[in-house]
Backbone as JSON, one array per atom type, in Angstrom:
{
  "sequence": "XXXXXXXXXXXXXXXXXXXXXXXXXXXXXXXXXXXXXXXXXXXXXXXXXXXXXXXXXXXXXXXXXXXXXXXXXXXXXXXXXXXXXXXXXXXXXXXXXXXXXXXXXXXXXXXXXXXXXXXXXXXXXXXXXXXXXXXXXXXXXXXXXXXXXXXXXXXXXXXXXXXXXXXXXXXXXXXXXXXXXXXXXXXXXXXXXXXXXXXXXXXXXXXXXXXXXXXXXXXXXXXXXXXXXXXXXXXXXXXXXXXXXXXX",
  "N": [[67.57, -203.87, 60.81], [66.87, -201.11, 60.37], [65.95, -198.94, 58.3], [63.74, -198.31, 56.1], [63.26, -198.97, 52.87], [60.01, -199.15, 51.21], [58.98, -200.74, 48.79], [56.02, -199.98, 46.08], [54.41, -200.61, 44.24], [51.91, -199.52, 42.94], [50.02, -196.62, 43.96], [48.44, -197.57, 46.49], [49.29, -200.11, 47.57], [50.14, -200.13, 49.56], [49.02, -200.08, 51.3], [46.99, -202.33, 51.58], [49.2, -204.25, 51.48], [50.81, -203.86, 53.82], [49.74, -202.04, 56.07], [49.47, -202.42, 58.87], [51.97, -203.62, 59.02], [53.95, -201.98, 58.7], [53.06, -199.76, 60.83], [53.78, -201.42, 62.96], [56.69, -201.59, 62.34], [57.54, -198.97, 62.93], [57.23, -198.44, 65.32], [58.76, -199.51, 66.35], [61.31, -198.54, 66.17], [61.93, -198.38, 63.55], [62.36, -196.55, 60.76], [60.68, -195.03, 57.24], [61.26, -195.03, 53.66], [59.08, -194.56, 51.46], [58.42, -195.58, 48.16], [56.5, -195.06, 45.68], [56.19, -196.68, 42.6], [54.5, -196.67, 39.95], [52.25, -195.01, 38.93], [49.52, -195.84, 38.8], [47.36, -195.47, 37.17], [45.73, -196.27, 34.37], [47.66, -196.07, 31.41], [46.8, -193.69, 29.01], [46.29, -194.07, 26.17], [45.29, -196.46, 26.34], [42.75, -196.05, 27.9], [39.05, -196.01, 27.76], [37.7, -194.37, 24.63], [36.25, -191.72, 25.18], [37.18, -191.42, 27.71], [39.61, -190.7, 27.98], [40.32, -188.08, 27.98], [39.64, -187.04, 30.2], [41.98, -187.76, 31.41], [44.09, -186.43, 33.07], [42.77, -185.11, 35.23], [41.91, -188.05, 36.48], [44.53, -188.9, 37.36], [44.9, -186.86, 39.38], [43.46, -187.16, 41.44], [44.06, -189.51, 41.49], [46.57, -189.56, 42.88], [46.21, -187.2, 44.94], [44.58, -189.1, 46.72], [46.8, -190.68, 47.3], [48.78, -188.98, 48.77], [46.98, -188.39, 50.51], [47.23, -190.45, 52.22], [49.81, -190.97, 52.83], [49.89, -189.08, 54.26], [48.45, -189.65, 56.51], [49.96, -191.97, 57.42], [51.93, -191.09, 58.3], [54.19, -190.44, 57.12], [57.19, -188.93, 55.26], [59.23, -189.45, 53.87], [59.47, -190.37, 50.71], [58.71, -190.88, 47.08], [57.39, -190.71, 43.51], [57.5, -192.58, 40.7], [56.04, -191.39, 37.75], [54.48, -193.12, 35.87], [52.73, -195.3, 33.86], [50.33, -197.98, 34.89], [50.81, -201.14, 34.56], [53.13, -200.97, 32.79], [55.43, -200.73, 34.01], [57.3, -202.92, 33.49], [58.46, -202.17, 31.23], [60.05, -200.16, 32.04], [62.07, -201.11, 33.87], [64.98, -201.24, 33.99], [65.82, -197.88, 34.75], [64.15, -198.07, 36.96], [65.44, -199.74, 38.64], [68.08, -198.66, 38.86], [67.28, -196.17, 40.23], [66.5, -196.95, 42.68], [68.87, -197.74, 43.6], [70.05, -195.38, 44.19], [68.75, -194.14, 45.68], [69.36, -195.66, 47.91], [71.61, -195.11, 48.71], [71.73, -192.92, 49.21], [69.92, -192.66, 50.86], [70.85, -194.22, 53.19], [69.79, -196.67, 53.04], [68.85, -199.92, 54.58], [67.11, -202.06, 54.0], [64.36, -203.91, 52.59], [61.56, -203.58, 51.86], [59.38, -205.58, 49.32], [56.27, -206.32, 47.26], [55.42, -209.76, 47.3], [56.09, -212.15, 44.55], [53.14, -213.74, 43.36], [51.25, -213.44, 41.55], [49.98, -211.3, 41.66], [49.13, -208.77, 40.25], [50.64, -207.8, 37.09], [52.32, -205.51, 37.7], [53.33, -205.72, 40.25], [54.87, -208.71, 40.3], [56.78, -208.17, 38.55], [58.11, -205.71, 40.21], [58.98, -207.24, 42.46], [61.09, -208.83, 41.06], [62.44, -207.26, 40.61], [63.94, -205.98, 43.28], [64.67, -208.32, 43.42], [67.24, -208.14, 42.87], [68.95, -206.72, 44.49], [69.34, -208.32, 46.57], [71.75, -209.35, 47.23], [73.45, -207.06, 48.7], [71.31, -206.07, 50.48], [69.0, -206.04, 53.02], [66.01, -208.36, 51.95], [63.09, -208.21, 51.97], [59.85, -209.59, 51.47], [55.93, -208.9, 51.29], [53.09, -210.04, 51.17], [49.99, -209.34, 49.32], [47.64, -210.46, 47.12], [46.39, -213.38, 45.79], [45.39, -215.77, 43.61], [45.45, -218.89, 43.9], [45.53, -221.96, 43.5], [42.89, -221.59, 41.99], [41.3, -219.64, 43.85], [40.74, -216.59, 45.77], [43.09, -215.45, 47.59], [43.88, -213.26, 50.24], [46.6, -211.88, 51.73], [48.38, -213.9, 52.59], [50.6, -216.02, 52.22], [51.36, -217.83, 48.82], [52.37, -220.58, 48.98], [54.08, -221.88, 52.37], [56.99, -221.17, 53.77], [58.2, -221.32, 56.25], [59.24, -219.53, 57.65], [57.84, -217.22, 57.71], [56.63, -214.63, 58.62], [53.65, -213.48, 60.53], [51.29, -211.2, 61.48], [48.25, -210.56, 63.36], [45.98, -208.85, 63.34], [45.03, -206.0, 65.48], [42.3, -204.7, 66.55], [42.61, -202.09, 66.94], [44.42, -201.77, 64.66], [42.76, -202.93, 62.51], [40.8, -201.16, 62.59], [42.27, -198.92, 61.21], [43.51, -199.59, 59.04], [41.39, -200.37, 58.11], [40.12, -197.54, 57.47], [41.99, -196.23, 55.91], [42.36, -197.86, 54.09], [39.81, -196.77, 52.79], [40.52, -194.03, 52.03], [41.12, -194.85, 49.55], [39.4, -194.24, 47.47], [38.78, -194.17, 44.47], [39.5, -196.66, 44.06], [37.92, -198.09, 45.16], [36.23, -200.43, 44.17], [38.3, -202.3, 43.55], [39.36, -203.04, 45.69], [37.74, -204.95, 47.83], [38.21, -207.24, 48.46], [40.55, -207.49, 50.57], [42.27, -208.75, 52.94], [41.43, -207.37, 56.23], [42.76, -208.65, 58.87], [44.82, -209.8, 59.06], [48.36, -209.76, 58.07], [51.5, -210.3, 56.6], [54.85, -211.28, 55.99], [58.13, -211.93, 54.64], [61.65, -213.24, 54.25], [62.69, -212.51, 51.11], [61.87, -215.25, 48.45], [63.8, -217.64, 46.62], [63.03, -217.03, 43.32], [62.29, -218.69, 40.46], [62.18, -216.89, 37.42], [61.78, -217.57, 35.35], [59.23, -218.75, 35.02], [55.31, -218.75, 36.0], [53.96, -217.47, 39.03], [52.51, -219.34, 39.97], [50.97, -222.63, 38.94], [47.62, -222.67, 36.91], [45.07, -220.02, 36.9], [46.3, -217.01, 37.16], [45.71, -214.44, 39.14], [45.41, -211.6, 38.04], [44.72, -212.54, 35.48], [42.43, -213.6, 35.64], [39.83, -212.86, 33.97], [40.63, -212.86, 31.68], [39.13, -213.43, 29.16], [37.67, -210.91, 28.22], [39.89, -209.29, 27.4], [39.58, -207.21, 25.84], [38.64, -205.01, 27.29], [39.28, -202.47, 29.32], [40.07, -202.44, 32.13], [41.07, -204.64, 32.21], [43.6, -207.12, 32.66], [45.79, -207.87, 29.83], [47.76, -208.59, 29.58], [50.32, -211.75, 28.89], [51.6, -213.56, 31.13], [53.43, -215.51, 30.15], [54.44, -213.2, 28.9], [55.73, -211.86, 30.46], [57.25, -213.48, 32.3], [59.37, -213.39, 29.99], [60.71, -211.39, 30.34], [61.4, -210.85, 32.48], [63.03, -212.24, 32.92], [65.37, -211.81, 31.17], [65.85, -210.02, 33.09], [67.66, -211.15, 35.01]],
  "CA": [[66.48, -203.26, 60.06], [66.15, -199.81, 61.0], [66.09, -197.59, 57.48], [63.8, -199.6, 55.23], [62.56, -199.13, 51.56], [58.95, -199.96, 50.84], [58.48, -200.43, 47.14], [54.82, -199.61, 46.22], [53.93, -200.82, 42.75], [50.4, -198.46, 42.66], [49.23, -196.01, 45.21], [47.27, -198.31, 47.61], [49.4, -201.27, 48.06], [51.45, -199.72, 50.95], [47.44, -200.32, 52.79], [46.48, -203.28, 50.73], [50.05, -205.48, 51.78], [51.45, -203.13, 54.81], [49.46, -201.66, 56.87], [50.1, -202.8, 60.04], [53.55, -203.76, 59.03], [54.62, -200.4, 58.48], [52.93, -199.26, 61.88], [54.94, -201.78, 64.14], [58.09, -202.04, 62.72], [57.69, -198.14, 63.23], [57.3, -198.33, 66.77], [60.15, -200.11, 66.95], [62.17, -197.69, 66.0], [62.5, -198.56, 62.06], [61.77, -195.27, 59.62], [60.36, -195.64, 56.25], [60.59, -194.44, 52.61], [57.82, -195.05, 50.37], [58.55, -195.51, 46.84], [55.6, -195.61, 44.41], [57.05, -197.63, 41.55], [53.92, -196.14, 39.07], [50.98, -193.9, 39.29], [48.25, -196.58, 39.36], [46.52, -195.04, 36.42], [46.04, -196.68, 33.4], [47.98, -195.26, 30.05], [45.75, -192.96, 28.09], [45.64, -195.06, 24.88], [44.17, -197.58, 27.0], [41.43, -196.14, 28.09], [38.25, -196.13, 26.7], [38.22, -193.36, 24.22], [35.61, -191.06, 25.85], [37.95, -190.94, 29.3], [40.84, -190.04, 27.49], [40.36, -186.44, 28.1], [39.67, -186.75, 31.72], [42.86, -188.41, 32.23], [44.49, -185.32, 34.09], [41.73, -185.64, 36.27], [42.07, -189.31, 37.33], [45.88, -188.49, 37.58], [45.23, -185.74, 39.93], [42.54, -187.73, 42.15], [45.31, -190.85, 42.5], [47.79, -188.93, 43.62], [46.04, -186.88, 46.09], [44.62, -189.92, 47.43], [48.29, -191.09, 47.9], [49.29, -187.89, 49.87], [46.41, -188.45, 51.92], [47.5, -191.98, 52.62], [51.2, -190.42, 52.99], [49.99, -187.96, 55.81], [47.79, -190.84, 57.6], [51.18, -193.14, 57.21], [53.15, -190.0, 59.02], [55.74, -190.66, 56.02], [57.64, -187.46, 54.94], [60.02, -189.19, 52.53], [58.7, -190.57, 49.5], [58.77, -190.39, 45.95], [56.76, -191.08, 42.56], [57.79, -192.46, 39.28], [55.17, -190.83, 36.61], [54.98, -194.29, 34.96], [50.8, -195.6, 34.3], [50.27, -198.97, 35.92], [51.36, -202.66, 34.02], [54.02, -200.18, 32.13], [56.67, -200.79, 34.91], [58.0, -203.59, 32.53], [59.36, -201.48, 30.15], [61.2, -199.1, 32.42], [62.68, -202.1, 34.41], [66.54, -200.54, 34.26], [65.86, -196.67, 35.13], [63.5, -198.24, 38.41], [66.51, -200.29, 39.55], [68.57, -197.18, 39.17], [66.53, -194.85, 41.2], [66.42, -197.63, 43.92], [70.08, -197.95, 44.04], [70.67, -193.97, 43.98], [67.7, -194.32, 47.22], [70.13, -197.02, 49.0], [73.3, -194.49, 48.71], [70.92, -191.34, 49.76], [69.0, -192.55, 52.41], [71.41, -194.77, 53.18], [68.97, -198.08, 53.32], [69.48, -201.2, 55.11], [66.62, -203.32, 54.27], [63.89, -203.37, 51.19], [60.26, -204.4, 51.3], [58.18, -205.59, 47.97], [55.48, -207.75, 47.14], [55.54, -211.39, 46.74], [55.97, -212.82, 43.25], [52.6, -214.3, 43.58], [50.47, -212.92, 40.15], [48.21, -210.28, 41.81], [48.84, -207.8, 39.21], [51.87, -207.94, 36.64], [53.39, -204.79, 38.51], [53.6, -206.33, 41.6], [55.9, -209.28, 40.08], [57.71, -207.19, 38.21], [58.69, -205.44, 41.69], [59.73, -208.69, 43.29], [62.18, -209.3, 40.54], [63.45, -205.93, 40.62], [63.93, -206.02, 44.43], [65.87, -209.74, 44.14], [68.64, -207.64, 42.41], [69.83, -206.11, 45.45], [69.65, -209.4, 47.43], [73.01, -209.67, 47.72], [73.69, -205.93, 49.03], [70.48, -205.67, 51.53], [67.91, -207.39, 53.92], [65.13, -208.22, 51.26], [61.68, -209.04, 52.68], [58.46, -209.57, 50.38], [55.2, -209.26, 51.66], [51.92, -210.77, 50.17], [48.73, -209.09, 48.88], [46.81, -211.13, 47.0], [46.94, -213.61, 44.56], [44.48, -216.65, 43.08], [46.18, -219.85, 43.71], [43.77, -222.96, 43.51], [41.11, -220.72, 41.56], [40.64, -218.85, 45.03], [41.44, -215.3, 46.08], [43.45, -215.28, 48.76], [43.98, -212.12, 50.42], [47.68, -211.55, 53.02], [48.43, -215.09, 53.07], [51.23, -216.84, 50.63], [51.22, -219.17, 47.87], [53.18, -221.96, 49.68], [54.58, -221.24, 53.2], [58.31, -222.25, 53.73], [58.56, -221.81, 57.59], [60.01, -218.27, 58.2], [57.1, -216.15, 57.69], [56.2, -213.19, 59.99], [52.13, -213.18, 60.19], [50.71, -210.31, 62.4], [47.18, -210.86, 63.15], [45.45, -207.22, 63.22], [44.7, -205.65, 66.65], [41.14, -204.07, 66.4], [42.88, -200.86, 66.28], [44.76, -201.76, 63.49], [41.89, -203.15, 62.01], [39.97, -199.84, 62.0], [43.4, -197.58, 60.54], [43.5, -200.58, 57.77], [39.77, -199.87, 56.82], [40.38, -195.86, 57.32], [43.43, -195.84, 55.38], [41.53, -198.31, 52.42], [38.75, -195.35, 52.46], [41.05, -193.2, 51.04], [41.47, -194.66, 47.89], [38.19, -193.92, 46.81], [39.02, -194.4, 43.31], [40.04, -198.38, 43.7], [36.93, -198.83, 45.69], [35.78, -201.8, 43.58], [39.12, -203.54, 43.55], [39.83, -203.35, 47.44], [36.83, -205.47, 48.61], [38.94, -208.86, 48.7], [41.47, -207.27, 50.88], [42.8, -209.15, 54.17], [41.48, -206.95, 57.47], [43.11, -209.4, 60.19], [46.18, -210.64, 58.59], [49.33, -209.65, 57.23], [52.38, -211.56, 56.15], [56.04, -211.3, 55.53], [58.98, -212.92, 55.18], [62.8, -213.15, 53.75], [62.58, -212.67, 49.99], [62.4, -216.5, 48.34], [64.6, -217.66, 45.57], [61.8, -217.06, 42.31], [62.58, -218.95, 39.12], [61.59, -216.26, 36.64], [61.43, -218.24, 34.19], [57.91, -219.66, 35.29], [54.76, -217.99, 36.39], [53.99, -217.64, 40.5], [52.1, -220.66, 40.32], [50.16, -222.95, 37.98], [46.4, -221.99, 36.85], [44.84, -219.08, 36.37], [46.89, -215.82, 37.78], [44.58, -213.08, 39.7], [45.08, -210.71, 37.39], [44.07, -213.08, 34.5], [40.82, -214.21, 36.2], [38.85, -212.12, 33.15], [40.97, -212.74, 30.43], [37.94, -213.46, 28.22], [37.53, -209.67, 28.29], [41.0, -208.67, 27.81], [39.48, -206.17, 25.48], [38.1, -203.83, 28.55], [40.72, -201.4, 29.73], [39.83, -202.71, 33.47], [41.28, -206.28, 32.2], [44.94, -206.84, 31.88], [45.76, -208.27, 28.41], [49.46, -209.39, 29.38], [49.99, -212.88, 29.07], [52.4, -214.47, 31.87], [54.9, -215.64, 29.63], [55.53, -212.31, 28.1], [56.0, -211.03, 31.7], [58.25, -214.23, 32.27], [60.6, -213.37, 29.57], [61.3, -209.84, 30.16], [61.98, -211.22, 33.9], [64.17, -213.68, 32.75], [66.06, -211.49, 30.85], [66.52, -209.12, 33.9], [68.22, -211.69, 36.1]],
  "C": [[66.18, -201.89, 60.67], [65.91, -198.85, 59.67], [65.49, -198.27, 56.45], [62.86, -198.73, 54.27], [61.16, -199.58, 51.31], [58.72, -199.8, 49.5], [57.22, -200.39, 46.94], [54.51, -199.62, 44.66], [52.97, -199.51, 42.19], [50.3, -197.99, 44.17], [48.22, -196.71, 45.88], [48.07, -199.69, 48.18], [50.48, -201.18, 49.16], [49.73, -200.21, 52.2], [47.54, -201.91, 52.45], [47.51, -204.51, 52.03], [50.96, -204.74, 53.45], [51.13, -202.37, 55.91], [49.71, -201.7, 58.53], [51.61, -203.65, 60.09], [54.14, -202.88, 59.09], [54.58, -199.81, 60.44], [53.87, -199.76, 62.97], [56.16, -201.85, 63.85], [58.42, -200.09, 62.77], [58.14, -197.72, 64.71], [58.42, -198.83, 67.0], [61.2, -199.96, 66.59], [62.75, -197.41, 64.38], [61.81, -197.03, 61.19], [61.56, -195.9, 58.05], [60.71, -194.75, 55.1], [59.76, -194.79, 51.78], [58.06, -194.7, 48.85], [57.68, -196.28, 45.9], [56.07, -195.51, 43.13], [56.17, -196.81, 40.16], [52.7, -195.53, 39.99], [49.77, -194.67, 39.45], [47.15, -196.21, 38.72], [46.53, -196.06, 34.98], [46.75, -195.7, 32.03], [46.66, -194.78, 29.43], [45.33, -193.32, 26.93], [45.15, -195.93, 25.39], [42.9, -197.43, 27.63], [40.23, -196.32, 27.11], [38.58, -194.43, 26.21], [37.44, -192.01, 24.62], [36.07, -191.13, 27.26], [39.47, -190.47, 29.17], [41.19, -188.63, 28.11], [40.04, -186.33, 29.23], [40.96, -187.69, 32.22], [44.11, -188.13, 33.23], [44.23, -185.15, 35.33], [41.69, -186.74, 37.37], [43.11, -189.29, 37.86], [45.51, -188.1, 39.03], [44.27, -186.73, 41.15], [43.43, -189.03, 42.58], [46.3, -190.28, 43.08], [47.61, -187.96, 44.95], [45.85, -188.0, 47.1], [46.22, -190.46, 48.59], [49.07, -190.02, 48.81], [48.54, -188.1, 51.07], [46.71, -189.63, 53.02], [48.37, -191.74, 53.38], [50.73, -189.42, 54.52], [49.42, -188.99, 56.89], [49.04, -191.73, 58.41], [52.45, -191.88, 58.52], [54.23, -190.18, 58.11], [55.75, -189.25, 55.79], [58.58, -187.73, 53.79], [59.68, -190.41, 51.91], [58.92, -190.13, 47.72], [57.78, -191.39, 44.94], [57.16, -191.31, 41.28], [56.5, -192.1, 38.63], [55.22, -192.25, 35.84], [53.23, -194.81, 35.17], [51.42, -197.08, 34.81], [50.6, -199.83, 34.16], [52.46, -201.83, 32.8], [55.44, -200.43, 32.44], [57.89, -201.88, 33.86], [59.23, -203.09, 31.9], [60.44, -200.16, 30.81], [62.11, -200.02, 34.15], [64.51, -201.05, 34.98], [66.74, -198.96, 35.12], [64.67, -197.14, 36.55], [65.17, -198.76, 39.16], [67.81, -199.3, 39.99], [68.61, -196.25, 40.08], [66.45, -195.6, 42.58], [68.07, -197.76, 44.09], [70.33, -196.49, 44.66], [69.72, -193.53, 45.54], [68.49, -194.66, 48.27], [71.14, -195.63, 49.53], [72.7, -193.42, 49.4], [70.8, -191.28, 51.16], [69.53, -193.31, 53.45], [70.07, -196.08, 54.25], [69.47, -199.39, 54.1], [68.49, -202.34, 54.63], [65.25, -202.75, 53.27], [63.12, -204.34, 51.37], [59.31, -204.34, 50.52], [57.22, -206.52, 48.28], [56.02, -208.82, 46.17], [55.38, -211.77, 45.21], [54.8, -214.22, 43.36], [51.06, -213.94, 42.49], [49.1, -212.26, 40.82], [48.56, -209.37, 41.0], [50.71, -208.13, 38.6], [53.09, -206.67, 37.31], [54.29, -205.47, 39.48], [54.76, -207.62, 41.11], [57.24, -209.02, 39.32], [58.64, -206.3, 39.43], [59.48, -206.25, 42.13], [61.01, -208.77, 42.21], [62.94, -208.03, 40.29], [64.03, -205.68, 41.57], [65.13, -207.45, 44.53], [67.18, -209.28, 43.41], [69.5, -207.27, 43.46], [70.02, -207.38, 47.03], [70.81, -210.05, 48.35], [73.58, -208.43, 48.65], [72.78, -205.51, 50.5], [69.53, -206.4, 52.27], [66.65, -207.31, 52.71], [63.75, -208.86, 51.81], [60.47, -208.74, 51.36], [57.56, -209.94, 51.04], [53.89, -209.31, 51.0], [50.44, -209.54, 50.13], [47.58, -209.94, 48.4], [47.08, -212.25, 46.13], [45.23, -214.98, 44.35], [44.93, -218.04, 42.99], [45.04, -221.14, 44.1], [43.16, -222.88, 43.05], [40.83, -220.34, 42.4], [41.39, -217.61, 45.25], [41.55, -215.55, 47.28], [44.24, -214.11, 48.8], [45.17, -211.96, 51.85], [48.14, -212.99, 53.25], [49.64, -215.99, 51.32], [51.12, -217.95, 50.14], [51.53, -220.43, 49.0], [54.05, -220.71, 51.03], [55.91, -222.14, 53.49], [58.61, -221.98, 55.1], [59.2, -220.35, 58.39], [59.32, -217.15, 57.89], [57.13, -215.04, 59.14], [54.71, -212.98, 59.5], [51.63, -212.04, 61.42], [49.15, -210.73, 61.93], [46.8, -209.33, 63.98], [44.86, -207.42, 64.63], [43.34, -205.07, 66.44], [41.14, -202.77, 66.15], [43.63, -200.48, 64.82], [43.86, -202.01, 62.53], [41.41, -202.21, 61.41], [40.94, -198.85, 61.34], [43.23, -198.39, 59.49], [41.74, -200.07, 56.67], [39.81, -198.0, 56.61], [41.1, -195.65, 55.93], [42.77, -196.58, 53.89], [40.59, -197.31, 52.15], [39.3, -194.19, 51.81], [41.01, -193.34, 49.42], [40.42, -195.03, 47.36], [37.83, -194.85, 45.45], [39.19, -195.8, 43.0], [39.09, -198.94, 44.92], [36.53, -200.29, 45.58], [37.04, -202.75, 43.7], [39.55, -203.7, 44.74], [38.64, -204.14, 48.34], [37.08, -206.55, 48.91], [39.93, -208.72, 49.43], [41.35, -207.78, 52.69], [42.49, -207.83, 55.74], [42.02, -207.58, 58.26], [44.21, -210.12, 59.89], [46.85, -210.27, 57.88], [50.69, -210.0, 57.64], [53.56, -210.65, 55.69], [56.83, -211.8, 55.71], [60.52, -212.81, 54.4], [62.36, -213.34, 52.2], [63.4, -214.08, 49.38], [62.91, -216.37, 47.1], [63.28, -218.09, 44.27], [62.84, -217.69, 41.28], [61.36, -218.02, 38.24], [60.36, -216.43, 35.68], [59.46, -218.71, 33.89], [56.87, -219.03, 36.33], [54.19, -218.23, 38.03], [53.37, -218.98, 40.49], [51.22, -221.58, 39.15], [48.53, -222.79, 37.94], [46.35, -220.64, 36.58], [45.37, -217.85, 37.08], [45.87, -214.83, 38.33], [44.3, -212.03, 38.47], [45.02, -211.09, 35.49], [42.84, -213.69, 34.34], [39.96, -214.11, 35.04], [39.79, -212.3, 31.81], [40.89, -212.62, 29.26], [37.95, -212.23, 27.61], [38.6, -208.93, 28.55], [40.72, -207.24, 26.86], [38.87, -204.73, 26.3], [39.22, -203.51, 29.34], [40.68, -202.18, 31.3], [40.88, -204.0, 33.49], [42.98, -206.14, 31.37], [45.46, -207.7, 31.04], [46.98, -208.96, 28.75], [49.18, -211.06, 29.41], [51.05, -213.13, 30.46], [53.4, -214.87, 31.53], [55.49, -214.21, 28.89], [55.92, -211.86, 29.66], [57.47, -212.02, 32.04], [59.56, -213.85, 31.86], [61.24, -212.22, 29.85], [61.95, -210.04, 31.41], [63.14, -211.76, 33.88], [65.38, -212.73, 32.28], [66.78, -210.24, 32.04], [67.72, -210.01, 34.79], [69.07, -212.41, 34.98]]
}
């Protein structure tokens, strides 16, 4: 592991699922690139229709954030697909692309996503874009959040199969973890369930697509009621399923 890939669904989940993963396997001699998968904005027909026209704006305010993150992180190489957030779906083939054309560049050895564990449909979308190269590279997936039980659990996976890697946060990591969440201003409200003292990784497990991270209600279906509020993501689980299915 010395030359490793971090895939990054939205600008924040390099803090969110990595923070102090990033820092030690730095020290220990590993370099990083950071590849944010989408912009972490919502599409502009999805907003409401009075934020439409500031959506240049929000743009420009996630993406600094993410530089500022990027200079905190000491990263220098990096890149951004232009793609709004739960979109990633549909550009499935031209991501796996740009991660291969990464491997050959930067010449990669080893590729960490998040867990196929339904904290946001990006994020599993990732994971199954990531178990493509399984055969080619070291694949590790590490956890954010997800809702399994009806509970938010925050750095900690669904089911544990015995070969995790858990770091339990140093006090200094602690305080770069809350620093480094202060940046992203903008996702204030959705970072208040986020793991300070624990984070998780482990060998990417064998996902059946077919079938959603776990049974019950998915994290990012909690509100489904209110799938008509731009905040609330409308996908169902099985459409996410099939489009998965059909990648593998």
């Amino acid at each position: 592991m010395k030359k490793i890939l971090l895939l990054i669904p939205h600008p924040d989940d390099e803090i969110v699922g990595t923070s102090a993963i990033v820092q030690r396997k730095k020290k220990q001699g590993c370099s990083f690139f950071f590849f944010f998968l989408t912009n972490g904005v919502l599409e502009k027909n999805e907003m409401w229709p009075w934020n439409r026209q500031n959506y240049e704006n929000l743009l420009n305010v996630r993406i600094n954030e993410m530089k500022k993150s990027l200079k905190l992180f000491e990263i220098n190489e990096f890149c951004l697909q232009n793609i709004p957030t739960r979109q990633l779906k549909y550009f499935i083939k031209p991501t796996i692309d740009k991660i291969s054309k990464l491997i050959s560049k930067y010449k990669i050895d080893s590729i960490f996503t998040p867990a196929y564990e339904g904290g946001h449909q990006d994020h599993d979308v990732t994971n199954c874009i990531a178990s493509i190269f399984k055969k080619r590279l070291n694949i590790f997936e590490y956890s954010e959040y997800n809702n399994y039980q009806n509970k938010i659990n925050s750095n900690t996976f669904i089911k544990k199969i015995g070969n995790e890697v858990c770091y339990q946060l140093t006090n200094k990591e602690v305080e770069f973890k809350r620093k480094a969440l202060n940046i992203y201003y903008s996702e204030k409200t959705n970072l208040n369930y986020v793991n300070l003292r624990q984070e998780c990784y482990r060998p990417l497990t064998n996902y059946d697509y077919n079938l959603p991270p776990h049974e019950g209600v998915l994290f990012y279906r909690r509100f489904s009621l209110f799938s008509w509020h731009p905040r609330v993501d409308s996908s169902h689980p099985s459409e996410i399923c099939k489009i998965l299915n059909e990648v593998n």
